[in-house]
C-alpha positions as semicolon CSV with decimal commas, in nm:
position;residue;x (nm);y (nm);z (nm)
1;X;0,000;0,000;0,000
2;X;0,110;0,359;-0,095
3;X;0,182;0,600;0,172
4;X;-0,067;0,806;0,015
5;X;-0,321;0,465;0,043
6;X;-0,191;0,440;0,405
7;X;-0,264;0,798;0,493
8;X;-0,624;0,836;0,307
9;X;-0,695;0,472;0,498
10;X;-0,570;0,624;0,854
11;X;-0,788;0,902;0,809
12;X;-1,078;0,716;0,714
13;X;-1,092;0,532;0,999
14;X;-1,000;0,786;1,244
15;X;-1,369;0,908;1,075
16;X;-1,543;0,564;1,186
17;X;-1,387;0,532;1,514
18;X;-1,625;0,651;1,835
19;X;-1,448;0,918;1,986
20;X;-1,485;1,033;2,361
21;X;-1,508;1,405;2,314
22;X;-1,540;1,518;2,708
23;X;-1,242;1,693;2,786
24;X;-1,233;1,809;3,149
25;X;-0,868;1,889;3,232
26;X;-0,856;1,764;3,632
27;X;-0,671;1,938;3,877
28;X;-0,396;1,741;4,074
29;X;-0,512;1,460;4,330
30;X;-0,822;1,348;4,055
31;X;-0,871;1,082;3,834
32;X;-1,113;0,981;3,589
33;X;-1,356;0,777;3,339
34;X;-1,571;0,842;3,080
35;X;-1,839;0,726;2,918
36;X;-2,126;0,832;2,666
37;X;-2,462;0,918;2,842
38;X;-2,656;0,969;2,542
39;X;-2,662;0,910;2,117
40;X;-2,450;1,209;1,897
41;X;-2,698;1,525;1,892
42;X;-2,925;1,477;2,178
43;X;-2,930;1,663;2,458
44;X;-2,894;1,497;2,844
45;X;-3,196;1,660;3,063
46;X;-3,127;1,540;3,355
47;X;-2,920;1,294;3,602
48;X;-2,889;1,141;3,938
49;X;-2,758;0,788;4,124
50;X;-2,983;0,528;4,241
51;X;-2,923;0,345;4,551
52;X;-2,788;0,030;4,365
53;X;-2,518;0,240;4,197
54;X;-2,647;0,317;3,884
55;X;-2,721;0,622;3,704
56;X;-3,060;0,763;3,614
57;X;-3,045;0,998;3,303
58;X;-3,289;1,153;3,053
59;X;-3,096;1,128;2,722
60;X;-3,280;1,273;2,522
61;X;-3,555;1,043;2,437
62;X;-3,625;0,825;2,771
63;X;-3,530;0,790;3,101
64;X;-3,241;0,556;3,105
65;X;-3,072;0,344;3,412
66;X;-2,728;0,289;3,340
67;X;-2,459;0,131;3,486
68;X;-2,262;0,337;3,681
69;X;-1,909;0,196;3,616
70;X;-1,953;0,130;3,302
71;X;-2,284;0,301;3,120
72;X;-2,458;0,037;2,961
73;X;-2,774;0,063;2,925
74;X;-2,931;-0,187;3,191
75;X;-3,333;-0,070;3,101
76;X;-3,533;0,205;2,971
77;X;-3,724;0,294;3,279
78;X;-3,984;0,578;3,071
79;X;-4,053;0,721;2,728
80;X;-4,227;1,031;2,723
81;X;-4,545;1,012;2,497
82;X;-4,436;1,306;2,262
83;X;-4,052;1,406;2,211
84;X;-3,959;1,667;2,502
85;X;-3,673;1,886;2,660
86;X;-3,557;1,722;2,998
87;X;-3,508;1,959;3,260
88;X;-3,440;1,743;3,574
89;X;-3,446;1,354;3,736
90;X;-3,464;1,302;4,064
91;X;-3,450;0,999;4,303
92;X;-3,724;1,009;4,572
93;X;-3,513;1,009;4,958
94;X;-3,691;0,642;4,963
95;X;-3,494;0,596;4,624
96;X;-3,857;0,394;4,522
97;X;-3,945;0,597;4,242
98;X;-3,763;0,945;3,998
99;X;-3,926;1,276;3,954
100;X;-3,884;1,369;3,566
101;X;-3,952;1,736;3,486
102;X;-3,946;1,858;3,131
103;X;-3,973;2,221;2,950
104;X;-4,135;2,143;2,656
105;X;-4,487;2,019;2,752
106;X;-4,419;2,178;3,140
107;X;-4,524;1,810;3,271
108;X;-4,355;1,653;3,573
109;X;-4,364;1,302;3,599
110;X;-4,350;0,982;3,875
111;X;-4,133;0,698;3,737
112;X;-4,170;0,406;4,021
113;X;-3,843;0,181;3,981
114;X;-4,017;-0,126;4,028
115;X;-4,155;-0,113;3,694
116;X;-4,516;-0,009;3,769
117;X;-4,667;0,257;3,504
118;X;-4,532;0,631;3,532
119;X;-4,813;0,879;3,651
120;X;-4,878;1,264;3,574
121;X;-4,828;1,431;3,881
122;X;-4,829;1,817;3,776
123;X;-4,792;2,073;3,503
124;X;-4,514;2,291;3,622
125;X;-4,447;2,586;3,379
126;X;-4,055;2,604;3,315
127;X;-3,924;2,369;3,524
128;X;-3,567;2,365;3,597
129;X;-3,414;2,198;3,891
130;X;-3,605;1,967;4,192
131;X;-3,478;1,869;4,556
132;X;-3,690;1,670;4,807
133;X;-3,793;1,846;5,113
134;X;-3,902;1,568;5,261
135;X;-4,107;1,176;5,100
136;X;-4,322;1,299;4,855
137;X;-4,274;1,654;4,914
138;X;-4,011;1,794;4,610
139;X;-3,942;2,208;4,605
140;X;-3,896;2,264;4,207
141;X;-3,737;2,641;4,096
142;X;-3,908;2,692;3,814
143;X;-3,964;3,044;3,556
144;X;-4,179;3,205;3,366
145;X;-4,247;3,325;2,997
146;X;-3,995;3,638;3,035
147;X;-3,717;3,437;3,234
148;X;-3,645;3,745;3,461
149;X;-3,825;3,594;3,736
150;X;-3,742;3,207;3,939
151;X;-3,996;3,072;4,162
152;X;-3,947;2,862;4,403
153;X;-4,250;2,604;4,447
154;X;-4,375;2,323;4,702
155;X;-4,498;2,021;4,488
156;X;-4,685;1,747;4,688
157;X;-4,615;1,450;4,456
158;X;-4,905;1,261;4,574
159;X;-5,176;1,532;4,512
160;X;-5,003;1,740;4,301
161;X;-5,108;2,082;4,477
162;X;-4,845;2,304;4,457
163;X;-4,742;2,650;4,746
164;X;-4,509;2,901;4,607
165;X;-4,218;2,890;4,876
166;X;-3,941;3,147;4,749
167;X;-3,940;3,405;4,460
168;X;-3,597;3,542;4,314
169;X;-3,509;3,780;4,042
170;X;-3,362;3,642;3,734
171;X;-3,307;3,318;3,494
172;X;-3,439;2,992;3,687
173;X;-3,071;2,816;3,879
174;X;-3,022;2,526;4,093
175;X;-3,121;2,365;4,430
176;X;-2,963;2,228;4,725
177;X;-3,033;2,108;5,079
178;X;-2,719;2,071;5,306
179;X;-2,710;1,823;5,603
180;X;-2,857;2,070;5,842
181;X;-3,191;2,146;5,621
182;X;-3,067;2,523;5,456
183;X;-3,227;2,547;5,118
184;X;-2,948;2,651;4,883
185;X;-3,011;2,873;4,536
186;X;-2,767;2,963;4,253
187;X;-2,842;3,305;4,129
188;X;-2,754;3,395;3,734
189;X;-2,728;3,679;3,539
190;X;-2,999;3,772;3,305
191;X;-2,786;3,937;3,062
192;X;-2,599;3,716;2,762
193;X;-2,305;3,677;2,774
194;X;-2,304;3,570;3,097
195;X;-2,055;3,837;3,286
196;X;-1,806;3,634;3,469
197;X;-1,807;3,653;3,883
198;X;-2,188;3,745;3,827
199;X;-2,359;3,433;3,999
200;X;-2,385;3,372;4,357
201;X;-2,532;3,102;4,611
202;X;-2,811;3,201;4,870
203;X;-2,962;2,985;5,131
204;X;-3,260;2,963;5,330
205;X;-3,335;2,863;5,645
206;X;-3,518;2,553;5,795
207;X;-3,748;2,768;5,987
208;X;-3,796;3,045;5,678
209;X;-3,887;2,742;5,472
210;X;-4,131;2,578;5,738
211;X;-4,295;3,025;5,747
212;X;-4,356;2,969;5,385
213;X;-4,542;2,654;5,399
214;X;-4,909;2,838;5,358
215;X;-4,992;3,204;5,222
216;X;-4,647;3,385;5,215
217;X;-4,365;3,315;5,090
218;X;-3,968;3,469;5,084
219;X;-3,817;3,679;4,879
220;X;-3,444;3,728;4,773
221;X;-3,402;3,953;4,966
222;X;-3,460;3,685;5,309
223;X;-3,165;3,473;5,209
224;X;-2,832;3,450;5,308
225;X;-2,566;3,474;5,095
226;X;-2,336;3,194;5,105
227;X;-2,083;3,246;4,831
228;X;-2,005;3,505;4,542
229;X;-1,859;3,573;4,275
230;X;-1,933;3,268;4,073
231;X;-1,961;3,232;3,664
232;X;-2,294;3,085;3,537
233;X;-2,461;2,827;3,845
234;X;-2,579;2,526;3,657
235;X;-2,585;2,248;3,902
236;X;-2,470;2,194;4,320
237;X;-2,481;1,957;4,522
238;X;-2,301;1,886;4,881
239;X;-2,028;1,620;4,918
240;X;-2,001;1,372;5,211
241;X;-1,784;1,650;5,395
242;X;-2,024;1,911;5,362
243;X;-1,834;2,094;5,087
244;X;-2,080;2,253;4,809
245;X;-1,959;2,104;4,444
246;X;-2,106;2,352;4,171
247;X;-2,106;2,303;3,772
248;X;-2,059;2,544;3,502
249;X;-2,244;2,483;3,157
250;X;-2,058;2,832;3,031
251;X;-1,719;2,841;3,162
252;X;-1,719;2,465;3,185
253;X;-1,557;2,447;3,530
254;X;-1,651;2,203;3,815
255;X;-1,592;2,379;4,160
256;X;-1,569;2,281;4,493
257;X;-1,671;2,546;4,793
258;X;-1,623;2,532;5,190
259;X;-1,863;2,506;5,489
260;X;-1,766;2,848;5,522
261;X;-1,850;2,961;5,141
262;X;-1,457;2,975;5,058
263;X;-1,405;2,851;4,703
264;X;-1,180;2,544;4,799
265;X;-1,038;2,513;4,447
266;X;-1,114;2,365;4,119
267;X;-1,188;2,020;4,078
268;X;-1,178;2,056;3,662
269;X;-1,278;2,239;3,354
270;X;-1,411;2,145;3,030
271;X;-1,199;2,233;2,703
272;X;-1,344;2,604;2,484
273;X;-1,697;2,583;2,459
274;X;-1,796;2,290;2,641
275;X;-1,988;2,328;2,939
276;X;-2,055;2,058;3,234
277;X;-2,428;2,027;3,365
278;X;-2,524;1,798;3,565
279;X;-2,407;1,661;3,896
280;X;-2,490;1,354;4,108
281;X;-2,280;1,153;4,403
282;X;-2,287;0,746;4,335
283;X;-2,109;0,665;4,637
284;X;-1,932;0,797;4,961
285;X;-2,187;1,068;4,972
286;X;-2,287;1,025;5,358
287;X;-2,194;1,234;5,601
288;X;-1,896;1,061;5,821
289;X;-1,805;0,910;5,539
290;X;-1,485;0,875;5,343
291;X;-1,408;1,224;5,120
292;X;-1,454;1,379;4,821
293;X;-1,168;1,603;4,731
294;X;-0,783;1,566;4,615
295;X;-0,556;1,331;4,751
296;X;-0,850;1,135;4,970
297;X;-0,913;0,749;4,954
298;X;-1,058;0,610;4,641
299;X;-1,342;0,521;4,872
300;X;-1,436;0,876;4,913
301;X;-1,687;0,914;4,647
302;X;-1,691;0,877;4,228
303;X;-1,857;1,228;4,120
304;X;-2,072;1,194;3,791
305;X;-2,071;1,478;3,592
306;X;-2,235;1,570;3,223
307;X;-2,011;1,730;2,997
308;X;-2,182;1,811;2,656
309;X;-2,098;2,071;2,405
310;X;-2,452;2,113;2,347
311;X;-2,498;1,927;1,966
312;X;-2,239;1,658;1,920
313;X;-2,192;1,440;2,225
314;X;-2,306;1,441;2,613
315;X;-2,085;1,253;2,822
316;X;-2,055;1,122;3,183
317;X;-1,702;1,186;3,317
318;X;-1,642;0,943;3,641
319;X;-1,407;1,193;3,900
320;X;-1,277;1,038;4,166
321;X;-0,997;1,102;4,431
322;X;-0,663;0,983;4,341
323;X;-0,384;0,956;4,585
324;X;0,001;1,003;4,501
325;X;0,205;0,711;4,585
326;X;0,596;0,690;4,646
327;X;0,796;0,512;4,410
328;X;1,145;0,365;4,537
329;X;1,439;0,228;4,310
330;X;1,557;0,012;4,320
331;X;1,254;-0,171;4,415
332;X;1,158;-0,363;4,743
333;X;1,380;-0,534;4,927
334;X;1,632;-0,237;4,938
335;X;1,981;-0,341;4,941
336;X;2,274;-0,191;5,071
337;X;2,380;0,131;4,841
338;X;2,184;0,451;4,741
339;X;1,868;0,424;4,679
340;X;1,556;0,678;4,588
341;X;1,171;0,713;4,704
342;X;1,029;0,893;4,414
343;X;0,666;1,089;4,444
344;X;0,457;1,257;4,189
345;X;0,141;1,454;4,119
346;X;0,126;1,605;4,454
347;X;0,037;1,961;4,484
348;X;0,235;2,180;4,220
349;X;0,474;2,399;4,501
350;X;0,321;2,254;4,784
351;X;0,474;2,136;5,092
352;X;0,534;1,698;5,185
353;X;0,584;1,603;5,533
354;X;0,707;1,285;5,551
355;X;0,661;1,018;5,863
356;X;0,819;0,677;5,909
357;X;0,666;0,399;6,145
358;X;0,798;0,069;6,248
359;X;0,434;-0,049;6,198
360;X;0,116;0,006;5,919
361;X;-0,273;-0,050;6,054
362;X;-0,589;-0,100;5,809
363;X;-0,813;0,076;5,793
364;X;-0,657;0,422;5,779
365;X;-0,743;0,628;6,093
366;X;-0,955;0,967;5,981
367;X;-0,802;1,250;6,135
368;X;-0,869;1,663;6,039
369;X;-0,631;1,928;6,005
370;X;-0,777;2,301;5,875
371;X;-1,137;2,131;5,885
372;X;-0,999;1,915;5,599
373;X;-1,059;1,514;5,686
374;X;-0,810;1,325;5,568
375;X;-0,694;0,950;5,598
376;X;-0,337;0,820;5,808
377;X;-0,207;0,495;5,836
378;X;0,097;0,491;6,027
379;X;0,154;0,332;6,339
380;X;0,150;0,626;6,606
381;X;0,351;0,399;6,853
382;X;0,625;0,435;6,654
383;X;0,585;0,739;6,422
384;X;0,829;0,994;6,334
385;X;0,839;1,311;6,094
386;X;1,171;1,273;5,931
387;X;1,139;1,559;5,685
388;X;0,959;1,850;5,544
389;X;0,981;1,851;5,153
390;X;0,908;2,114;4,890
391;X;0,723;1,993;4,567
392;X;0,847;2,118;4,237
393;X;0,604;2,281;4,007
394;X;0,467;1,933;3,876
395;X;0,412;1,855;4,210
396;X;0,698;1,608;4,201
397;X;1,030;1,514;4,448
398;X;1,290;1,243;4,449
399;X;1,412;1,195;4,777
400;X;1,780;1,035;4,772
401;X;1,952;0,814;5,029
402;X;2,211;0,546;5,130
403;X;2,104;0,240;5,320
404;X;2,404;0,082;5,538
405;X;2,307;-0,239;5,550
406;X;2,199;-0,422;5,855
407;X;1,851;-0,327;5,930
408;X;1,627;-0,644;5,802
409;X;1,357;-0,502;5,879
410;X;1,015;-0,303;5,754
411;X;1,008;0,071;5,746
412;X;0,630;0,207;5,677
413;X;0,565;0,582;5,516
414;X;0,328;0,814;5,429
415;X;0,334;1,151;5,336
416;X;0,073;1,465;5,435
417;X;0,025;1,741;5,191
418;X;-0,027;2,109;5,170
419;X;-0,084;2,268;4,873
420;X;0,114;2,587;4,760
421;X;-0,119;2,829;5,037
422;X;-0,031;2,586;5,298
423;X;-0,349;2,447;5,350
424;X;-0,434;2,040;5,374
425;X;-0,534;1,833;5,104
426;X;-0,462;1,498;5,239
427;X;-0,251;1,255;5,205
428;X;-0,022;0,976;4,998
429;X;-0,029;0,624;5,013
430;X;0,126;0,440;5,259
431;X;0,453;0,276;5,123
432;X;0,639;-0,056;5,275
433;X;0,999;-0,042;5,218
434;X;1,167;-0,377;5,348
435;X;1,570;-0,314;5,441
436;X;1,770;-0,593;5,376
């Protein structure tokens, strides 16, 4: 075959090949997978876990369960009877049945998961985004015709009657409940383009919800404002630490914010216009649990996200925590001579403490330093810090040394990080090193 044959055949089948378009550049101490969540040229409305693990997503055409490692389609779980725009699906707190809201026909919909026939439970103009208050009680933010005005509304799934809780100025955003019961808003712009640091995240109180519950209802102007200063709110939800993780469909970032409204950092960002949407925890998600940030367990929680560039593909990317590990040459047993303990991807110009211990325990002991949980597994019997380490800008070190001889025995480390401010991120994996 020609080169020119070679070449024209390369190309052609670069043409036929499936390509995995979603590219959200992750920030050090992340990992991740992806998958598609819907055909080329529809458009994903809407997305959350299911207490077995799976996914529930609108893409497109029907309300899908897929696997959540993997994204296979494991059934179709609801076809709507005429072709609409998804706006949200939800899984009940009972996780017994989905709430499916669409724009087009303004129709929200109860999908039972054990198969039985979906119902009609309430035309509710513009829907956009749907949390559970409490079983069968939902709060939807929904707009109306001009989009400069977001209500807030009470839905009682199992009569469908419906009390107008909380009215905001501006483009309908999302919702989200933290452990302790606030009701949490993200405020957009109205104006196109969206003006960068324009959005912001309110929050309501148990007790101002429970006073709306009736006749009156809160304005804007009740909340709280919990952070500001954000691009354009798309999606939030809170982590198993209590962190608030926010999406981005126009900057196509994926942020992570403190109990205290402090933007903790970025988790990732989609390439030039690409946004990411949705957002939904499959696992780790309960409070005490392991966490969801940089540098944590893998344990701590896989993150689905939607990343879509609105026509060609819509895509689940799978973010989880990744941990650095050490690396030593030559590899175990060390013999007498120099030898190196290698680590990389920690946090560009941050800081590595290193301990030793005579002695390793499973499972890692959860300890907190800067209200940042984070997971130790060093014997504290025996543990020493036996140096402080700068990172390079890679977040890299090699850490050289000569071994005597003589030891014969097992020397256990692990590393805690700061990042380049000096604040905690967590820490590596515990490495054996056996001296001969």
């Amino acid at each position: 075959m020609s080169t020119l044959q070679t070449t024209a055949a390369l190309v052609a089948a670069a043409c036929l090949t499936p390509i995995l378009s979603a590219q959200i550049d992750l920030e050090h101490g992340f990992q991740k997978s992806v998958f598609s969540a819907a055909p080329g040229g529809s458009f994903v409305g809407g997305l959350d876990s299911l207490q077995n693990g799976n996914l529930a997503v609108f893409d497109g055409v029907s309300v899908v369960e897929l696997d959540g490692a993997t994204g296979a389609l494991v059934r179709t779980l609801f076809t709507p009877p005429t072709p609409v725009f998804g706006s949200f699906v939800k899984s009940d707190p009972g996780g017994s049945y989905l709430l499916f809201g669409e724009s087009s026909n303004h129709e929200v919909w109860k999908l039972p998961l054990d198969g039985s026939a979906a119902s009609l439970v309430a035309s509710v103009p513009y829907n956009f985004d749907c949390v559970f208050l409490a079983a069968d009680l939902a709060l939807i933010s929904r707009g109306e015709a001009t989009f400069t005005t977001t209500f807030i509304d009470q839905l009682d799934v199992n009569t469908g009657a419906i009390d107008r809780i909380a009215e905001v100025d501006g483009p309908s955003g999302p919702l989200a409940f933290d452990v302790a019961g606030n009701l949490y808003y993200g405020i957009n712009s109205g104006s196109w383009p969206i003006p960068p640091g324009s959005g912001e995240v309110v929050y309501w109180t148990p007790a101002q919800i429970a006073s709306a519950q009736g006749p009156a209802h809160l304005l804007e102007g009740d909340s709280q404002s919990f952070a500001s200063g954000l691009d354009a709110v798309t999606d939030m939800l809170f982590d198993n630490q209590g962190d608030l993780l926010v999406s981005d469909s126009t900057f196509g970032t994926l942020s992570e914010y403190r109990t205290d409204g402090q933007r903790r950092g970025l988790i990732g960002q989609e390439q030039t216009f690409n946004g990411i949407t949705y957002l939904a925890l499959l696992d780790g998600g309960q409070p005490g649990g392991a966490v969801f940030g940089p540098f944590q367990p893998e344990t701590g929680g896989t993150l689905a996200a939607i990343s879509t560039d609105w026509f060609s593909f819509s895509e689940v990317s799978l973010i989880r925590p990744e941990r650095p590990a050490f690396h030593s040459t030559p590899g175990n047993p060390i013999p007498a001579g120099p030898f190196s303990v290698e680590l990389q991807d920690g946090p560009p110009l941050g800081t590595l403490f290193v301990f030793a211990a005579a002695g390793s325990h499973l499972p890692e002991d959860r300890l907190v330093r800067q209200g940042v949980p984070f997971f130790f597994g060093l014997d504290a019997a025996t543990l020493q810090l036996i140096g402080v380490v700068p990172l390079d800008a890679a977040g890299d070190l090699v850490i050289n040394g000569n071994y005597g001889g003589g030891l014969n025995a097992a020397v256990f480390f692990q590393g805690a990080l700061l990042d380049a401010a000096s604040q905690s991120q967590g820490t590596t994996e515990v490495l054996e090193l056996d001296f001969q």
